[in-house]
KEMI-386228 format. One record per residue (C-alpha): residue in one letter; y negated, z negated, x. Coordinates in steps of 0.02 Angstrom, whole numbers, plus 32768, in hexadecimal, padded with zeros to 4 digits. Example, Ala and Ser with C-alpha at 12.3 -4.5 7.8 and 13.67 -1.06 7.14 Angstrom:
<recs>
<rec><resn>A</resn><v>80E1</v><w>7E7A</w><u>8267</u></rec>
<rec><resn>S</resn><v>8035</v><w>7E9B</w><u>82AC</u></rec>
</recs>
This chain:
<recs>
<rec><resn>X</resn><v>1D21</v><w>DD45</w><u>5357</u></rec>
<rec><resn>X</resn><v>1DD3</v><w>DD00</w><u>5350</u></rec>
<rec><resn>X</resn><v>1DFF</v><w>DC53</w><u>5397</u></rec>
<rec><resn>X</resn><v>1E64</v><w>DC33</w><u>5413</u></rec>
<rec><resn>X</resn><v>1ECD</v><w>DB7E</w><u>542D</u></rec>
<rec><resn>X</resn><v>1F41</v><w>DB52</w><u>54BF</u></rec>
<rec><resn>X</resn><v>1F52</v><w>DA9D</w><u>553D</u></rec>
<rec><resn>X</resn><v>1ECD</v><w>DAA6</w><u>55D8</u></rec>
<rec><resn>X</resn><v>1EA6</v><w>DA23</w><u>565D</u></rec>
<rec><resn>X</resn><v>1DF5</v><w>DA1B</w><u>5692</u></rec>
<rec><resn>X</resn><v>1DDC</v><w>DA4C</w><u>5754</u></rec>
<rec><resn>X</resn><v>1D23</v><w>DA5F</w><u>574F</u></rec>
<rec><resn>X</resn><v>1C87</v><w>DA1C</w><u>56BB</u></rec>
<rec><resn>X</resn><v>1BDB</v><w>DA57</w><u>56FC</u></rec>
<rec><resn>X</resn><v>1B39</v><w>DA0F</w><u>56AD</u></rec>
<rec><resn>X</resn><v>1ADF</v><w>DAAD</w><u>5650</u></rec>
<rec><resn>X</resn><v>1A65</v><w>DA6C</w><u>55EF</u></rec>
<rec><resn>X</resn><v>1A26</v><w>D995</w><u>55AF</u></rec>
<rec><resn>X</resn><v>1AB3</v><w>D9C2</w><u>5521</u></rec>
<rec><resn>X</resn><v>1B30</v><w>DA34</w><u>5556</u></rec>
<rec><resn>X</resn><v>1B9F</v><w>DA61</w><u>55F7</u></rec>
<rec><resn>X</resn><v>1C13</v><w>DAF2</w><u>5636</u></rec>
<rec><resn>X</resn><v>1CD1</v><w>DACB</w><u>563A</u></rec>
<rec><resn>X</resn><v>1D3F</v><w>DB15</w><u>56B5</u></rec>
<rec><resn>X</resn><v>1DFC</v><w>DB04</w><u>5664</u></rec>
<rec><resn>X</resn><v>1E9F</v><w>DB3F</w><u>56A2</u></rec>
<rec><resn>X</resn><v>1EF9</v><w>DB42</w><u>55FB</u></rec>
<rec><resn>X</resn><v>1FB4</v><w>DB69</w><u>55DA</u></rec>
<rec><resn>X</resn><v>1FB7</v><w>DC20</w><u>5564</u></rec>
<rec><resn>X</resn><v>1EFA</v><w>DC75</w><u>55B9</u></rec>
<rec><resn>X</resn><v>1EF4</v><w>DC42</w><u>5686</u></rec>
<rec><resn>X</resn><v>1E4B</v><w>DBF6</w><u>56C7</u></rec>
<rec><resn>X</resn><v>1DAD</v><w>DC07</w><u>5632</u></rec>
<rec><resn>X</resn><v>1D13</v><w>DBD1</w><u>5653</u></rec>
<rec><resn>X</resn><v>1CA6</v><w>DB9F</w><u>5598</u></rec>
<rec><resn>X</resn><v>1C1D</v><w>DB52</w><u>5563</u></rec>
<rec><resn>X</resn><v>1C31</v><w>DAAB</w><u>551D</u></rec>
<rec><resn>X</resn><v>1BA1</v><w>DA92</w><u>54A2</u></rec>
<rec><resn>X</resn><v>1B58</v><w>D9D2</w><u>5489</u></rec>
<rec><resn>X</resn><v>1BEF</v><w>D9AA</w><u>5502</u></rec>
<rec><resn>X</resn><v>1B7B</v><w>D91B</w><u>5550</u></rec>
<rec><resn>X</resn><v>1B2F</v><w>D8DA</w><u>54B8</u></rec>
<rec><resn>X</resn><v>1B5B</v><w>D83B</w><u>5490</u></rec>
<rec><resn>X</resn><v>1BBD</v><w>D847</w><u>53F8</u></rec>
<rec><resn>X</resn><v>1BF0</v><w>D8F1</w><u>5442</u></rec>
<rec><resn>X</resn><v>1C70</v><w>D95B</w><u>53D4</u></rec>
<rec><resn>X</resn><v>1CF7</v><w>D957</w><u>5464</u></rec>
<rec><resn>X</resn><v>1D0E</v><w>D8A4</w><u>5466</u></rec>
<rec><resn>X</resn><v>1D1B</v><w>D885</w><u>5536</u></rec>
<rec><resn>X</resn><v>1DA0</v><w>D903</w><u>552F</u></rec>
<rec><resn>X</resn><v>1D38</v><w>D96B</w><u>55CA</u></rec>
<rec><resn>X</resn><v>1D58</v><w>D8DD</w><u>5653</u></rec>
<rec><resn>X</resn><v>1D78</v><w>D94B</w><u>56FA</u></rec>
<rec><resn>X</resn><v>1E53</v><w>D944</w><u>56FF</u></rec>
<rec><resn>X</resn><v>1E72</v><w>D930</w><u>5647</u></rec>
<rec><resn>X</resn><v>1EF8</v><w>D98B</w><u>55DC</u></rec>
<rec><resn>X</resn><v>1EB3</v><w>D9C3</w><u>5536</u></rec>
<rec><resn>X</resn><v>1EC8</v><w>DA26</w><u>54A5</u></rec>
<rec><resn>X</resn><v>1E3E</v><w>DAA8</w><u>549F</u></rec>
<rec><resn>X</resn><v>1DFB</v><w>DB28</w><u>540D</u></rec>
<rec><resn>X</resn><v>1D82</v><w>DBA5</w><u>546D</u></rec>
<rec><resn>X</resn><v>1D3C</v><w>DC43</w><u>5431</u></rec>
<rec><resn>X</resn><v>1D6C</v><w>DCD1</w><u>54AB</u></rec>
<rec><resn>X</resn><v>1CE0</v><w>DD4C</w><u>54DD</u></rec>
<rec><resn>X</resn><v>1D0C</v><w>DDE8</w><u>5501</u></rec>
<rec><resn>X</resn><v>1C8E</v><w>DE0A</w><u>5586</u></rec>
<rec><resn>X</resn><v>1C5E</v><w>DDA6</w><u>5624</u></rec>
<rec><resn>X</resn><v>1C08</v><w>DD27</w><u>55B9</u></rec>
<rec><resn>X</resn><v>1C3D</v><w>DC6D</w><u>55A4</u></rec>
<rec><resn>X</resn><v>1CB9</v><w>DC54</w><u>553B</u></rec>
<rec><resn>X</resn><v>1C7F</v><w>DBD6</w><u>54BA</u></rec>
<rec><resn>X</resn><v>1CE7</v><w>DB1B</w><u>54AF</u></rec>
<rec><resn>X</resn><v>1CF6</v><w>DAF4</w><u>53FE</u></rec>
<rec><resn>X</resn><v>1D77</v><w>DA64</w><u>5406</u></rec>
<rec><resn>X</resn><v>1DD9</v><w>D9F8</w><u>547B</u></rec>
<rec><resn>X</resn><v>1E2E</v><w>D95D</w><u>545F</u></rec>
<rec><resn>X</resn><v>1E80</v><w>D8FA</w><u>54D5</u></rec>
<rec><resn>X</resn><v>1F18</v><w>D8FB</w><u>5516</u></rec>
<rec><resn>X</resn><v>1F2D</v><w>D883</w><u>55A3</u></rec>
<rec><resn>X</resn><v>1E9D</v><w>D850</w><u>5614</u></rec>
<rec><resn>X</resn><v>1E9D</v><w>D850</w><u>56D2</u></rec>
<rec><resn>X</resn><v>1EAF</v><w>D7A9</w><u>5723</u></rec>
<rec><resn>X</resn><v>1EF1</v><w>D799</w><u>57C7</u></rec>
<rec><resn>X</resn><v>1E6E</v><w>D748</w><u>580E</u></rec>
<rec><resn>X</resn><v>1EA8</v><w>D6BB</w><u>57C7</u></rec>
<rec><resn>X</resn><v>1F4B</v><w>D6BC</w><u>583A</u></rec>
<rec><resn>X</resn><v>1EDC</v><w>D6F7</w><u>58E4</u></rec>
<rec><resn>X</resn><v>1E4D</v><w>D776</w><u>5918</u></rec>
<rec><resn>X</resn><v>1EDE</v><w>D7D6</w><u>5961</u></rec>
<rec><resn>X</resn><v>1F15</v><w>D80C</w><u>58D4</u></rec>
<rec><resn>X</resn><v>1E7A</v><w>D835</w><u>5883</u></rec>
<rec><resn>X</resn><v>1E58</v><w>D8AB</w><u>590B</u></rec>
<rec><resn>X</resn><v>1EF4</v><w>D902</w><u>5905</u></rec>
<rec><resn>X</resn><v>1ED2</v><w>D910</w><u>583F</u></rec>
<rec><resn>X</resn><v>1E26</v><w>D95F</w><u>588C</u></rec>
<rec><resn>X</resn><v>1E8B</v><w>D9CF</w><u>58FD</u></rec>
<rec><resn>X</resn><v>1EFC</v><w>DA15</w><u>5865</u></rec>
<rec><resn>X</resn><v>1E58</v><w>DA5C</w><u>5817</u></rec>
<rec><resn>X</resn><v>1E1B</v><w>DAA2</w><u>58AD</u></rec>
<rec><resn>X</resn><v>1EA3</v><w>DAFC</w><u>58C5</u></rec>
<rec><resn>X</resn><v>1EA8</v><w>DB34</w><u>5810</u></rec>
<rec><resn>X</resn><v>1DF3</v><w>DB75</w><u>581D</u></rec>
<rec><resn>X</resn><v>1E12</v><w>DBC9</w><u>58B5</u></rec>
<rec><resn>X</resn><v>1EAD</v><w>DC2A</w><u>58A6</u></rec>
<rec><resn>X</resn><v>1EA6</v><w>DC5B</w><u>57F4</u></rec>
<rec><resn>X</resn><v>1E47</v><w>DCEC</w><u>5798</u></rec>
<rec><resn>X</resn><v>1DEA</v><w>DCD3</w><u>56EF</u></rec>
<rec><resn>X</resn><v>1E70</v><w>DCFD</w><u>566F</u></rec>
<rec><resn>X</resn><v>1F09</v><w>DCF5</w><u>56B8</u></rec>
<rec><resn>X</resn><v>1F90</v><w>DC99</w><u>5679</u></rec>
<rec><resn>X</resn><v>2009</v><w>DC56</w><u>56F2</u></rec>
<rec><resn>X</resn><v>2068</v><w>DBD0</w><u>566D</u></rec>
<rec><resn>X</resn><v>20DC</v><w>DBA0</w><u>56EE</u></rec>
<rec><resn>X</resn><v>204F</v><w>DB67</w><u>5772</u></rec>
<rec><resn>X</resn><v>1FF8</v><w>DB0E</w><u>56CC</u></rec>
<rec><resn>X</resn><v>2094</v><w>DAA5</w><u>56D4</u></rec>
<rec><resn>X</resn><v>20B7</v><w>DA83</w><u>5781</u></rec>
<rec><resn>X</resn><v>1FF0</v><w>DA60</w><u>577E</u></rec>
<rec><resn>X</resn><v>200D</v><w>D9E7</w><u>56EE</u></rec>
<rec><resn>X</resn><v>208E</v><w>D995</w><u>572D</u></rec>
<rec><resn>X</resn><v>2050</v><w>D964</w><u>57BF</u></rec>
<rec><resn>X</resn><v>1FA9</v><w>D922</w><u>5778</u></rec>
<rec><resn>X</resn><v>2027</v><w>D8BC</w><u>56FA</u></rec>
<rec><resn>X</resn><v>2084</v><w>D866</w><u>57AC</u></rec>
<rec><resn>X</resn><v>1FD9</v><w>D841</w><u>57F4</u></rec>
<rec><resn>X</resn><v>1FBB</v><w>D7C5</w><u>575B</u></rec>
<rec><resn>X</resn><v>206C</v><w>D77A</w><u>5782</u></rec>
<rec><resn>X</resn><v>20B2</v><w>D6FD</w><u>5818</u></rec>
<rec><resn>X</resn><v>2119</v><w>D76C</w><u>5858</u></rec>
<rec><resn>X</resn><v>210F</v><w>D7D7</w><u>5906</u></rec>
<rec><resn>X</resn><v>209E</v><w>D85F</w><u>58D3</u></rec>
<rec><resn>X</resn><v>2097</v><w>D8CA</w><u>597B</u></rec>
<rec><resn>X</resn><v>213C</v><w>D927</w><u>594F</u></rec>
<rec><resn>X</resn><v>20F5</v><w>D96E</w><u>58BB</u></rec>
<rec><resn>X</resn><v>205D</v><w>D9A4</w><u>5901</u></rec>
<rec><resn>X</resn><v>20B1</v><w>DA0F</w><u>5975</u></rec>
<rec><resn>X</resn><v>2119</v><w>DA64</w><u>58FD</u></rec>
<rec><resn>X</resn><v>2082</v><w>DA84</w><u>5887</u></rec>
<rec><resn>X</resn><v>2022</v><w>DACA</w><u>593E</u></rec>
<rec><resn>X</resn><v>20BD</v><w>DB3C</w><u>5954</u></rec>
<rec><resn>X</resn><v>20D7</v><w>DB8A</w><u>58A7</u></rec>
<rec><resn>X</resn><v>2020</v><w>DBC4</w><u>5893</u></rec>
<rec><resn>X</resn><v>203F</v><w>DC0F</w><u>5943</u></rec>
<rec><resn>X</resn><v>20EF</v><w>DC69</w><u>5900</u></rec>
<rec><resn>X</resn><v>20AA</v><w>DC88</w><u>5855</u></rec>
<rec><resn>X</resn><v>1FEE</v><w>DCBE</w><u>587E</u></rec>
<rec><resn>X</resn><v>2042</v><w>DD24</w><u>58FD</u></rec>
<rec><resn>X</resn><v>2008</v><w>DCCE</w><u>59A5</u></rec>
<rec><resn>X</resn><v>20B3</v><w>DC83</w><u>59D4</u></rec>
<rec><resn>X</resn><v>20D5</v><w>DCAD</w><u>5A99</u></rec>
<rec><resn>X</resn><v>2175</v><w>DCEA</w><u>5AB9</u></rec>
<rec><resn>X</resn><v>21FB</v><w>DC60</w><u>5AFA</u></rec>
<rec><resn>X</resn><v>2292</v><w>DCB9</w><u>5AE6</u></rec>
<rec><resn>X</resn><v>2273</v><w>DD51</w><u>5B48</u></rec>
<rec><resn>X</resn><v>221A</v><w>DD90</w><u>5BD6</u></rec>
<rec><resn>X</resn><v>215A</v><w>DDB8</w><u>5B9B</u></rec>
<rec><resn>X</resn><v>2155</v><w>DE33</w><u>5C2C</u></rec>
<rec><resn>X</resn><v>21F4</v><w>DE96</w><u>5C2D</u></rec>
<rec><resn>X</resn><v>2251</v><w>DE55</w><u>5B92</u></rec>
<rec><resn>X</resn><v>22CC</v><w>DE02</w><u>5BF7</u></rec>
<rec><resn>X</resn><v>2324</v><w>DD62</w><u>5BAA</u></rec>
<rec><resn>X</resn><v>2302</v><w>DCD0</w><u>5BFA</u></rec>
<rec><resn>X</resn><v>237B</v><w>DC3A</w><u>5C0D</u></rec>
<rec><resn>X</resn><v>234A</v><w>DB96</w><u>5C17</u></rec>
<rec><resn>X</resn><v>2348</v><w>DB3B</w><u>5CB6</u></rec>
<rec><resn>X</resn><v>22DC</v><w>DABB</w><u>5D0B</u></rec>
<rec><resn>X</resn><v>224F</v><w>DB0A</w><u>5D24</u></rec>
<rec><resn>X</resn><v>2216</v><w>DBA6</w><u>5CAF</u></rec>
<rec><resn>X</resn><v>2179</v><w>DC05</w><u>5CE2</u></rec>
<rec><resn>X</resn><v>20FD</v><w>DC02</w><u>5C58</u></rec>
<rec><resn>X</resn><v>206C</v><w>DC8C</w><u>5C3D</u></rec>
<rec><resn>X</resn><v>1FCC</v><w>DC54</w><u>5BED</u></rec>
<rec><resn>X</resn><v>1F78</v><w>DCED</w><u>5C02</u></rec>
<rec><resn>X</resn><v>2015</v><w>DD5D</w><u>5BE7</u></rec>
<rec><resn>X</resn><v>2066</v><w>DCFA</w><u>5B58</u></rec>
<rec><resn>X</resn><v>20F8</v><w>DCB8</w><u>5B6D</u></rec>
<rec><resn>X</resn><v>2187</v><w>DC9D</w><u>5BDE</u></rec>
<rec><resn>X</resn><v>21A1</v><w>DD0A</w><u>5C87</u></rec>
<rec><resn>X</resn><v>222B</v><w>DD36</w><u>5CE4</u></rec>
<rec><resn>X</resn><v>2216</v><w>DD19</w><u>5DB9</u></rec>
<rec><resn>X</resn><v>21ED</v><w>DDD2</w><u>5DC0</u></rec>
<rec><resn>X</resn><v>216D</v><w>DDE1</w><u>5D45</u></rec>
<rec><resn>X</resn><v>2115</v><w>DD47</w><u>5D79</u></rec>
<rec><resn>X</resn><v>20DC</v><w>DD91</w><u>5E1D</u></rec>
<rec><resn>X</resn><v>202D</v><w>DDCC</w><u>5E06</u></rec>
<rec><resn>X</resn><v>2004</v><w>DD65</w><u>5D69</u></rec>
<rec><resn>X</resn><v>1F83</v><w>DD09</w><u>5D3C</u></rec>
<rec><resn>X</resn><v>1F6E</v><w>DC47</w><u>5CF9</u></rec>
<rec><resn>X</resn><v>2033</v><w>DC34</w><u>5D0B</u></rec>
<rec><resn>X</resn><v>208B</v><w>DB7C</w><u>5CFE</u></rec>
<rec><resn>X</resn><v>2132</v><w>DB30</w><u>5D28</u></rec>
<rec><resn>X</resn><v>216D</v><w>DAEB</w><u>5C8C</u></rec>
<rec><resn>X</resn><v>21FA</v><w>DA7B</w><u>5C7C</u></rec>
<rec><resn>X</resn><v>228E</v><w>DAC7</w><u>5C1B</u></rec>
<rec><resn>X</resn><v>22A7</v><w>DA47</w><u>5B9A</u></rec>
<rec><resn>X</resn><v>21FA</v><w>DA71</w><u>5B75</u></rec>
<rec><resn>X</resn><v>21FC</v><w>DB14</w><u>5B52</u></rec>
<rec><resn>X</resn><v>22BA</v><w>DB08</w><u>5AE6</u></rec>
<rec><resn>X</resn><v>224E</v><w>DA70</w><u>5A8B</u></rec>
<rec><resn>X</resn><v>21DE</v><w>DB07</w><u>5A57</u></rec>
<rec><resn>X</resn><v>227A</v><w>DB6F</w><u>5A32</u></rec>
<rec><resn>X</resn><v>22B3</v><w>DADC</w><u>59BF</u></rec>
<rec><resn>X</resn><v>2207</v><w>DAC4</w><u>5963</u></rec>
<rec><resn>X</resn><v>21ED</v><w>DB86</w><u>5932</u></rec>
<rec><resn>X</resn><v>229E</v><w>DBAD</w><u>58E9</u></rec>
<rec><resn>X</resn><v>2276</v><w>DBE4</w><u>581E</u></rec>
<rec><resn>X</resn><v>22B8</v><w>DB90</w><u>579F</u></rec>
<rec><resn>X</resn><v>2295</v><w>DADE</w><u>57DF</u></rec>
<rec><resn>X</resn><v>2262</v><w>DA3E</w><u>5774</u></rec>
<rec><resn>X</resn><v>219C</v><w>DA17</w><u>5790</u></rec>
<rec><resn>X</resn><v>21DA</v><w>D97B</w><u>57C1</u></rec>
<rec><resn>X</resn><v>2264</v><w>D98A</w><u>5815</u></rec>
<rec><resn>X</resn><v>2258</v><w>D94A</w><u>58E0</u></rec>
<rec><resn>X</resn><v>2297</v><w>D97A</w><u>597B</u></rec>
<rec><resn>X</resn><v>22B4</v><w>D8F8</w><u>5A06</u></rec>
<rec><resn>X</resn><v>2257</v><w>D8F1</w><u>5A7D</u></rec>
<rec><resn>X</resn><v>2238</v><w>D86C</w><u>5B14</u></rec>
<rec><resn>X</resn><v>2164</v><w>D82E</w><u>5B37</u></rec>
<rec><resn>X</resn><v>2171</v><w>D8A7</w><u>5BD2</u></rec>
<rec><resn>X</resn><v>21A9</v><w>D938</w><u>5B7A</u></rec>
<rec><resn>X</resn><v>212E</v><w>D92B</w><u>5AF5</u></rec>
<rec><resn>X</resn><v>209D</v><w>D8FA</w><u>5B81</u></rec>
<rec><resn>X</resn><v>20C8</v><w>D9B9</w><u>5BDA</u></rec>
<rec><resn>X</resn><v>20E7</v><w>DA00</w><u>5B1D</u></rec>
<rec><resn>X</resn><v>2021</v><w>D9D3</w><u>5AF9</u></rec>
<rec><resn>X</resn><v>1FE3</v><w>DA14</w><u>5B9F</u></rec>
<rec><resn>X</resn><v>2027</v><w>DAC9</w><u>5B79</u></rec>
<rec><resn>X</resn><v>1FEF</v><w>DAB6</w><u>5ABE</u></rec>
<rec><resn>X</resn><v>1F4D</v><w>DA97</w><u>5AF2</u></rec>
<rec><resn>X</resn><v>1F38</v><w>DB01</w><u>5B7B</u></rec>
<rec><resn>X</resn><v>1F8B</v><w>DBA1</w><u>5B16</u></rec>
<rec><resn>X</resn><v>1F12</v><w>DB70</w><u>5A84</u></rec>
<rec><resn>X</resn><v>1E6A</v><w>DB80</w><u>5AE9</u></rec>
<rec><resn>X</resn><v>1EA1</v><w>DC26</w><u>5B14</u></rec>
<rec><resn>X</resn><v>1ED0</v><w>DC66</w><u>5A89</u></rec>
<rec><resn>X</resn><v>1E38</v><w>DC25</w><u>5A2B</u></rec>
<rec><resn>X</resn><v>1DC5</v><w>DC4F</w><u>5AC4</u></rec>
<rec><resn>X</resn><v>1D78</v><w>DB86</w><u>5AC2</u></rec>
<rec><resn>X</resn><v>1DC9</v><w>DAF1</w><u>5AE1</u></rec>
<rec><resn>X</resn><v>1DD4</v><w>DA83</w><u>5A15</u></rec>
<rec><resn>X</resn><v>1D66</v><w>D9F2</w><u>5A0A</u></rec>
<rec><resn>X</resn><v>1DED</v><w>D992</w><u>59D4</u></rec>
<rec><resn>X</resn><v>1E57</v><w>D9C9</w><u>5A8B</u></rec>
<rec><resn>X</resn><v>1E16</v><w>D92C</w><u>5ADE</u></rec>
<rec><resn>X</resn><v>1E55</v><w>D8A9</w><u>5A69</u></rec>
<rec><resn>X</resn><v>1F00</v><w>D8E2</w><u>5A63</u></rec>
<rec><resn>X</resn><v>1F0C</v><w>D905</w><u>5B11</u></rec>
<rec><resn>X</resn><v>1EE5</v><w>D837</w><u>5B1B</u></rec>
</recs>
């Protein structure tokens, strides 16, 4: 069988046997894989550390065609994961990042655009700068480009466009923004402020930078996690582990 090569980070290494593990990757050109990494936890293993939970590698992996592991045949490091070093804060939003990628994603398929969002952020977390911004955009584009992104422009119920004003009615249940008329009768429905919800506008526009921020002040960004987090249990039908950290 043909090999295949692209750049993965690690999101998940599970112990399979005194030698080897199971890799879960979310690499660039193939989506989420999961492989067998032979002698992986040897100590002079043949992948050199390069399988630390959060790295970026270079991987070589023989593609199965069935619902067997794939098989790991080479990884070498790119850069390692080390934002604990800064605080535990940002280790668990590192955490968060691949829980989200395990989640959301299918087994072999590629979204290169959420591989670099997803990289990017990981990258910031290892830096001194404000990291927060750039988790929310990386939350938001596997929403718009997974195809989970509620609707803020329009109406969920009746289509309606919706302007921004103080307040904005906010469906968990439904989706997405609601006009006064189709908010009678629903569900799990919050009052959002409007510069939250044009903040969410602002972050899901294509063609952005991975970097790029949008201002924001501490009480913006404090409602901005609440509806994250609250839109994320649903649509994931349990609340992440890592929830409880970055709600601190």
């Amino acid at each position: 069988m043909a090999s295949e090569k692209s750049l993965a980070l690690v999101i998940r290494v599970v112990d399979f046997s005194e030698t080897s593990c199971v890799v879960t990757l979310f690499s660039e050109q193939f989506g989420k894989i999961s492989a067998l990494a032979k002698g992986a936890r040897r100590t002079k293993s043949p992948f050199e550390s390069a399988l630390d939970l959060l790295s970026l590698c270079r991987i070589v992996f023989v593609h199965k065609s069935s619902d067997a592991l794939h098989l790991l045949t080479e990884a070498k490091l790119e850069r390692r994961f080390r934002a604990a070093a800064h605080d535990l804060s940002r280790l668990y939003a590192g955490y968060y990042v691949a829980e989200l990628l395990r989640a959301l994603t299918d087994e072999g398929d590629p979204h290169p655009e959420l591989f670099q969002v997803a990289n990017a952020v990981l990258a910031g977390l290892d830096e001194d700068a404000e990291w927060r911004s750039d988790l929310f955009r990386f939350e938001l584009t596997a929403l718009r480009l997974l195809g989970h992104l509620p609707m803020l422009e329009s109406c969920v119920g009746c289509g309606q466009h919706i302007e921004i004003t103080n307040r904005v009615a906010f469906g968990q249940l439904a989706g997405g923004v609601l006009c006064s008329n189709c908010r009678i009768g629903q569900r799990q429905v919050v009052s959002v402020s409007g510069e939250v919800i044009a903040t969410m506008r602002r972050y899901t526009e294509e063609n952005q930078s991975p970097r790029q921020t949008v201002p924001m002040t501490r009480q913006v960004a404090g409602e901005l996690r609440g509806v994250l987090s609250r839109y994320m249990c649903h649509l994931l039908g349990h609340r992440p582990r890592m929830h409880q950290w970055l709600d601190g």
